[in-house]
C-alpha positions, 0 to 999 in steps of 0.5 A: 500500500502506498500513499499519495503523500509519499513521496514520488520516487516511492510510489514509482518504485512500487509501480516498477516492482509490481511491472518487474514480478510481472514481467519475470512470469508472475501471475498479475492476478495474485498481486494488488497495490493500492495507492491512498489519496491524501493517505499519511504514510504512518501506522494509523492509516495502516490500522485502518487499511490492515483489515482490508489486507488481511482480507485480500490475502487470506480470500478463497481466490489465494488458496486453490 
């Protein structure tokens, strides 16, 4: 997860990261960045946003 008030370079590298497992075989549909407008880079925006995760990477859809 990423925020909008990070700073750019930051948010780049992510997107860089997520192109770079794609490009090396990994499957798109096991990954999800998510960038927060406004969001704080700070553990209370991460308190709100970690149910959220938990949900996404404990779904069904992860267990096959």
């Amino acid at each position: 997860m990423g925020v909008t008030n990070e700073n750019a370079g930051l948010r780049d590298e992510m997107q860089l990261m997520m192109d770079a497992l794609i490009a090396a075989g990994f499957d798109s549909s096991g990954m999800y960045l998510k960038i927060v407008s406004g969001g704080p880079h700070n553990e209370s925006l991460w308190r709100l946003k970690i149910a959220q995760a938990w949900q996404w990477l404990f779904s069904e859809r992860h267990h096959r």
